[in-house]
C-alpha positions as CSV (number, residue, x, y, z in Angstrom):
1,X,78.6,76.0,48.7
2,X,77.0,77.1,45.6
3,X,75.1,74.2,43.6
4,X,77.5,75.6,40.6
5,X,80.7,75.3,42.5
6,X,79.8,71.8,44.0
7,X,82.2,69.5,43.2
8,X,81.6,66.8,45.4
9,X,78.0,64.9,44.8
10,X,76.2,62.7,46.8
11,X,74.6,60.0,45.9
12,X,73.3,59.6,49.3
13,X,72.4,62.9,50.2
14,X,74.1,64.5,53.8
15,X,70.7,65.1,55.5
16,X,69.8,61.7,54.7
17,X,72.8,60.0,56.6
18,X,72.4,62.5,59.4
19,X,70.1,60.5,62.2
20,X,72.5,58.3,61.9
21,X,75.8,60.2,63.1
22,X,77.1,59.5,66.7
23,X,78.5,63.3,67.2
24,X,78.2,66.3,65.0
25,X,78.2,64.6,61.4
26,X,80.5,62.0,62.2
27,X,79.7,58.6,61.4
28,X,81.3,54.9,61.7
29,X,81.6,53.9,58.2
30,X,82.2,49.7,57.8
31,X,84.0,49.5,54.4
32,X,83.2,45.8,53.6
33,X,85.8,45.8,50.9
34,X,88.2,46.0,53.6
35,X,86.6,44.6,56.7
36,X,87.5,47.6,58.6
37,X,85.5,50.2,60.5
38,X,86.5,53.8,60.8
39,X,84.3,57.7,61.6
40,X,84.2,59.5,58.6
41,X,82.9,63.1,57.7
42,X,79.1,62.4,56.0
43,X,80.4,65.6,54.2
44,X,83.3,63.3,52.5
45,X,81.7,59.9,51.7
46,X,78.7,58.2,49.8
47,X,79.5,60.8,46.8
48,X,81.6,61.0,43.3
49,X,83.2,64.3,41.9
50,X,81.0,66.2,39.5
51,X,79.0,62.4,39.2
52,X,75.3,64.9,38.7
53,X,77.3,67.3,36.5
54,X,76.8,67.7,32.3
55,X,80.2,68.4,30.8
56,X,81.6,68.7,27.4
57,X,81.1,65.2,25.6
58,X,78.9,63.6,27.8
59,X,77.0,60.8,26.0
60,X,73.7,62.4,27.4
61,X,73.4,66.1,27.7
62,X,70.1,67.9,27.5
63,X,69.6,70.7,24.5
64,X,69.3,73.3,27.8
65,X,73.0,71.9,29.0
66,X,74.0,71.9,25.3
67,X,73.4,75.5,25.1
68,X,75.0,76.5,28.5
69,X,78.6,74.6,27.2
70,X,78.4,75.1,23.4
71,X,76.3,78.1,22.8
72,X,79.3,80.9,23.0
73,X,80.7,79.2,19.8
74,X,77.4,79.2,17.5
75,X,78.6,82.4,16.0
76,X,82.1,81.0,15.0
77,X,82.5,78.6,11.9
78,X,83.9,75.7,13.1
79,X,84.7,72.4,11.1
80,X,86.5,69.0,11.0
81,X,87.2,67.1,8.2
82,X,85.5,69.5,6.0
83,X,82.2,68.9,8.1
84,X,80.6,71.5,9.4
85,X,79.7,71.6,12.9
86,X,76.4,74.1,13.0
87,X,74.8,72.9,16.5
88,X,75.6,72.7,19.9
89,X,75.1,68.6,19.8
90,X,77.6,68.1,16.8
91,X,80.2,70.2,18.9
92,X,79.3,68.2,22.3
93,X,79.4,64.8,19.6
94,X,83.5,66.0,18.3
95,X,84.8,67.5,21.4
96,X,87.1,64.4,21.7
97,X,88.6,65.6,18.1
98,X,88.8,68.9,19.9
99,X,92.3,69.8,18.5
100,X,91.4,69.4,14.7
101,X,88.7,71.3,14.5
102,X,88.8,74.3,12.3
103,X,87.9,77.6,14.1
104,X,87.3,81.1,11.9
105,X,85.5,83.8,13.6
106,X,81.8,85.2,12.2
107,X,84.2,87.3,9.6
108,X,85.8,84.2,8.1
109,X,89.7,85.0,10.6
110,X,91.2,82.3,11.8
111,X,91.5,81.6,15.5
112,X,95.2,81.7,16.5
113,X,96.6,79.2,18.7
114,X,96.1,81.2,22.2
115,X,92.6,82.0,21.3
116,X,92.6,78.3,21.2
117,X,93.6,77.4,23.9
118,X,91.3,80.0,26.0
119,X,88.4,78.3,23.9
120,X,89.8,75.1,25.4
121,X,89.9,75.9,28.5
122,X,86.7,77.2,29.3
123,X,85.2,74.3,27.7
124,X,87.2,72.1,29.8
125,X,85.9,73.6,33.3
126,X,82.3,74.2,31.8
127,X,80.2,71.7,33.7
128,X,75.7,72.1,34.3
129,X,74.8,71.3,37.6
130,X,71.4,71.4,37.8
131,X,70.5,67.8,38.1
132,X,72.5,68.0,41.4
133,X,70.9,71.5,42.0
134,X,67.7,69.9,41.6
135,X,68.1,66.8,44.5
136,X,68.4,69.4,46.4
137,X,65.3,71.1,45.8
138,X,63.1,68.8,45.0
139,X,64.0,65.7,47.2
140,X,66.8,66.7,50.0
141,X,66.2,69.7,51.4
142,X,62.8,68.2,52.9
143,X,63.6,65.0,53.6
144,X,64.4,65.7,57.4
145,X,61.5,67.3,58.0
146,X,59.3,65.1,55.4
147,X,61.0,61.8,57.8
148,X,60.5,63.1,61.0
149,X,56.8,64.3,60.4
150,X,55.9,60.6,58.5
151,X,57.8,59.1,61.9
152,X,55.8,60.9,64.3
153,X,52.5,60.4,61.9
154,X,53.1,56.7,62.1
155,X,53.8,56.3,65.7
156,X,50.5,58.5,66.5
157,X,48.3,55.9,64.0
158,X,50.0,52.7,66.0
159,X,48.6,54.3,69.1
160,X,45.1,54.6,68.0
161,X,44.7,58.6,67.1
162,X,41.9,59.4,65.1
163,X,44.6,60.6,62.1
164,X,45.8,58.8,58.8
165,X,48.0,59.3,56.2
166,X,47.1,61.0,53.2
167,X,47.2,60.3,49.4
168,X,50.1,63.1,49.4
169,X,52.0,61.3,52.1
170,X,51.9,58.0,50.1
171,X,53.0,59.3,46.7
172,X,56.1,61.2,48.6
173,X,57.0,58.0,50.3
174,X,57.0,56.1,47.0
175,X,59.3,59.0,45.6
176,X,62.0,58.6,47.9
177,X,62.1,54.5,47.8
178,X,62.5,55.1,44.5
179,X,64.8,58.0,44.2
180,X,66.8,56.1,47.0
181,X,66.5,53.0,44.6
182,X,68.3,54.3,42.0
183,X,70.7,57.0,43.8
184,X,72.4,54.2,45.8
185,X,75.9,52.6,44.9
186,X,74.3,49.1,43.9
187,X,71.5,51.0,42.4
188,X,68.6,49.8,40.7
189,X,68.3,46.1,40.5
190,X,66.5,45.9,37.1
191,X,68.9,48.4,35.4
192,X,72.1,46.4,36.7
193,X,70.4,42.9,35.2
194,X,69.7,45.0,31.5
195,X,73.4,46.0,31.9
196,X,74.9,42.5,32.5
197,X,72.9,40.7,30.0
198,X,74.2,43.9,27.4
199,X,77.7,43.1,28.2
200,X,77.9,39.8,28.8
201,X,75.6,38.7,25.5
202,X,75.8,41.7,23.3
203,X,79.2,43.5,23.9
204,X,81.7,43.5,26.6
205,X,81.7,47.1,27.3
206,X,83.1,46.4,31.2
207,X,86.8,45.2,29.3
208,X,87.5,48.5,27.3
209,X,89.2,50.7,29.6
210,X,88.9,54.6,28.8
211,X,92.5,55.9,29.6
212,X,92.6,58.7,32.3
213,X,93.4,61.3,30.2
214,X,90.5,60.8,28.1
215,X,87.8,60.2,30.8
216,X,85.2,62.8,31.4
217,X,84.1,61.9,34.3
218,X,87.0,60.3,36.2
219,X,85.2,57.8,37.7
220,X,84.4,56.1,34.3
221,X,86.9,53.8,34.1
222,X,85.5,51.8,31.5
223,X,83.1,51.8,28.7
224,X,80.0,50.2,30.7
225,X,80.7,52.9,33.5
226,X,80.4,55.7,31.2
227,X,77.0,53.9,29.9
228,X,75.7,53.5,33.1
229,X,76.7,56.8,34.1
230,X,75.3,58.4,31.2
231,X,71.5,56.4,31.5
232,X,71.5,57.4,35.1
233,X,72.2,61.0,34.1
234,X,69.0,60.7,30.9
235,X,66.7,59.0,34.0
236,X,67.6,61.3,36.8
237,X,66.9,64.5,34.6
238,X,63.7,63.6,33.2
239,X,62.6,61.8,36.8
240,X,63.0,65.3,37.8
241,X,61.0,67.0,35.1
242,X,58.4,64.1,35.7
243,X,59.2,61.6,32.8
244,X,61.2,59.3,31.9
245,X,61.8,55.5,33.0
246,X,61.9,56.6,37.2
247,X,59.0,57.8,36.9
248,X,57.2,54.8,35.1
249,X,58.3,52.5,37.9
250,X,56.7,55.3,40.7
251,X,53.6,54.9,39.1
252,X,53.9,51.0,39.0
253,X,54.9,51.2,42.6
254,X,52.1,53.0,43.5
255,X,49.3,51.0,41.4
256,X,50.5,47.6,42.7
257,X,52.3,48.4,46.5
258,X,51.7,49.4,49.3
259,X,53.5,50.1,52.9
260,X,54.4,48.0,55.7
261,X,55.6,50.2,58.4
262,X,58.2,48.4,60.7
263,X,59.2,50.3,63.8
264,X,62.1,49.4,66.8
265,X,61.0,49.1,70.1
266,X,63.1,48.9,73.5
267,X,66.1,51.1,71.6
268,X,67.0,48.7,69.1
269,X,68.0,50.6,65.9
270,X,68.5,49.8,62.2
271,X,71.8,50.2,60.4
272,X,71.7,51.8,56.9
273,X,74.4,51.7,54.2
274,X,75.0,53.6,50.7
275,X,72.5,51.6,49.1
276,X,69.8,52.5,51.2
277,X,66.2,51.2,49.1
278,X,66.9,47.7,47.5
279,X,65.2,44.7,46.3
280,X,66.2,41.1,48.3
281,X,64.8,37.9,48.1
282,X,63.3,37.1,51.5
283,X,63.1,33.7,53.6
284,X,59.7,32.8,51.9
285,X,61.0,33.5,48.6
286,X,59.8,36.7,47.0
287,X,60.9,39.7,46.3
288,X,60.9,42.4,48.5
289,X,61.5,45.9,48.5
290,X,62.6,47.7,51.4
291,X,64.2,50.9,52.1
292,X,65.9,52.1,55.3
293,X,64.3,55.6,56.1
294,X,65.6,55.9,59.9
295,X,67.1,54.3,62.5
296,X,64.1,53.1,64.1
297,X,62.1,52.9,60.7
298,X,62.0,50.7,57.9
299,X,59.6,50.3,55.1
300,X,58.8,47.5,53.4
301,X,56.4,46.9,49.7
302,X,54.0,44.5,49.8
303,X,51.1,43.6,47.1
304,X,48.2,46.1,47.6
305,X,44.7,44.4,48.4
306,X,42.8,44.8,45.4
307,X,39.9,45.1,48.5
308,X,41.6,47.4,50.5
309,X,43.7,49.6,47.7
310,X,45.0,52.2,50.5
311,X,45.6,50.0,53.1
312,X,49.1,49.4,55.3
313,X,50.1,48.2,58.3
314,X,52.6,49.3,60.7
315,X,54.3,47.0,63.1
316,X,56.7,46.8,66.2
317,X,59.5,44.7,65.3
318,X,61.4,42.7,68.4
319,X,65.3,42.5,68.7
320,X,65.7,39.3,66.5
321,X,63.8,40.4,63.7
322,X,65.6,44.1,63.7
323,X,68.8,42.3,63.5
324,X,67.4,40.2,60.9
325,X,66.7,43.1,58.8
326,X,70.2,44.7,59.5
327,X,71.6,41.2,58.3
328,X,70.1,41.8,55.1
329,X,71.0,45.5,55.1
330,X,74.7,44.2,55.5
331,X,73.7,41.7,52.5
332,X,73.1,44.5,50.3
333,X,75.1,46.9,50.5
334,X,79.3,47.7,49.8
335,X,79.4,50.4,53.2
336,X,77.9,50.2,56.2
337,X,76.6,53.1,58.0
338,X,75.9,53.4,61.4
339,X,75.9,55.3,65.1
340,X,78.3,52.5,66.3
341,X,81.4,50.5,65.6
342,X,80.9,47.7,63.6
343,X,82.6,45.3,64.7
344,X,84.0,42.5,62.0
């Protein structure tokens, strides 16, 4: 499907969930919400409707998105209130009031009431994909290749080959633990704590509930979800133009962290979920940042050695402590996904 006529986004992208389907791209799918484990389409779950799209009266739409929804009505005089509404943000800003604006055409006619209504409309289905269209480029069409090749690279270096992984490796790593991060249904664990403290101490956002009517996303069902939704939307777009609070914490990550490489052995495998890169507190007390890349690989963060900036290490992990990682996988996470039946 055309990245303008997707409808269905994922937040954790197809090819992602892919190594870990048991036929075709079915997978079992442990809903913990309701303690039961069915196969489900990877095409059909881990993703909102339109969640990556800018529509009309988004709280955060770019001045490019702007112009692709509001631009066709720059040569009309439109007003409300007896204020005029000259730019492409004021019209984004009012589109709630929508049905009292004033509309004459460039030679001062009023638009009649059908004219309206085809205005309306095309408004209403206008939606800017190319946050989603850029995922795509930028970050999920390589990933199975960009896995595998980091999987096989890894596995060469743990057998003594004379290779190693390269500055460019590293920095692509650290982009998907932290595009992961932020992408997954829990989501970032620092923006989630900023978000509680708003609405708990400032303003409780979470008890105003947005009737369905006037939703523009659907899944926004209350104030703090169309806040979240709309900062998640601001970071995405400028993490892909290389900006932008996403990108601040890459280049933290990759200052102060580096990779431990844990690897199954004897055909144990990991489990992953739809929160796939997370931060836990572990059994010695600190935090730690891990992020489920494959079955039979998961990366961990650990403080770099000021000594030995670019080092890492990559272990084999025995049964016990695989399943103590999938325990904490579980922990973290609302949907388990896996190869095999959970069983409850």
């Amino acid at each position: 499907m055309a990245s303008d006529d997707a409808i269905y986004h994922h937040l954790i992208p197809q090819t992602y969930m892919k190594p870990w389907c048991f036929s075709g791209n079915s997978i079992w799918v442990y809903d913990k919400s309701s303690q039961k484990s069915k196969p489900h389409n990877i095409e059909n779950i881990c993703g909102i409707n339109y969640f990556h799209s800018i529509r009309a009266g988004s709280l955060y739409a770019s001045q490019d998105s702007l112009n692709k929804i509001w631009s066709f009505l720059l040569p009309y005089h439109i007003s409300i209130n007896g204020k005029a509404l000259d730019t492409t943000g004021d019209m984004n800003r009012h589109y709630s009031e929508f049905d009292h604006w004033e509309i004459k055409y460039p030679n001062g006619a009023k638009v009649n009431k059908k004219n309206r209504n085809i205005i309306k409309q095309r408004i209403k289905q206008s939606k800017v994909n190319d946050i989603e269209e850029q995922w795509n480029v930028q970050f999920e069409n390589d990933w199975r290749e960009t896995s595998q090749l980091l999987y096989e690279k890894i596995q060469k270096i743990q057998e003594g080959e004379p290779i190693f992984l390269t500055a460019h490796d590293s920095s692509t790593i650290m982009k998907y633990i932290i595009m992961f991060d932020w992408r997954g249904a829990i989501g970032n664990e620092q923006l989630n704590e900023l978000l509680e403290f708003i609405d708990n101490q400032i303003f409780s956002f979470s008890e105003i509930d947005i009737p369905q009517n006037d939703r523009t996303y659907q899944s926004d069902k209350t104030a703090l979800d169309e806040i979240r939704h709309a900062y998640l939307l601001k970071t995405y777009d400028e993490f892909l133009s290389g900006s932008g609070t996403m990108q601040k914490a890459l280049e933290s990550y990759e200052e102060n962290l580096t990779f431990i490489f844990m690897l199954t052995s004897s055909g144990d495998k990991f489990i992953t979920s739809n929160n796939p890169s997370f931060m836990f507190k572990n059994a010695e007390g600190y935090n730690e940042h891990v992020f489920v890349a494959l079955p039979s690989l998961l990366i961990s963060l650990a403080k770099k050695d000021k000594e030995h900036p670019h080092a890492y290490k990559i272990a084999y992990l025995e049964t016990e402590q695989v399943k103590q990682y999938n325990q904490v996988i579980f922990e973290n996470a609302s949907m388990i996904l896996s190869s095999e039946q959970l069983v409850p």
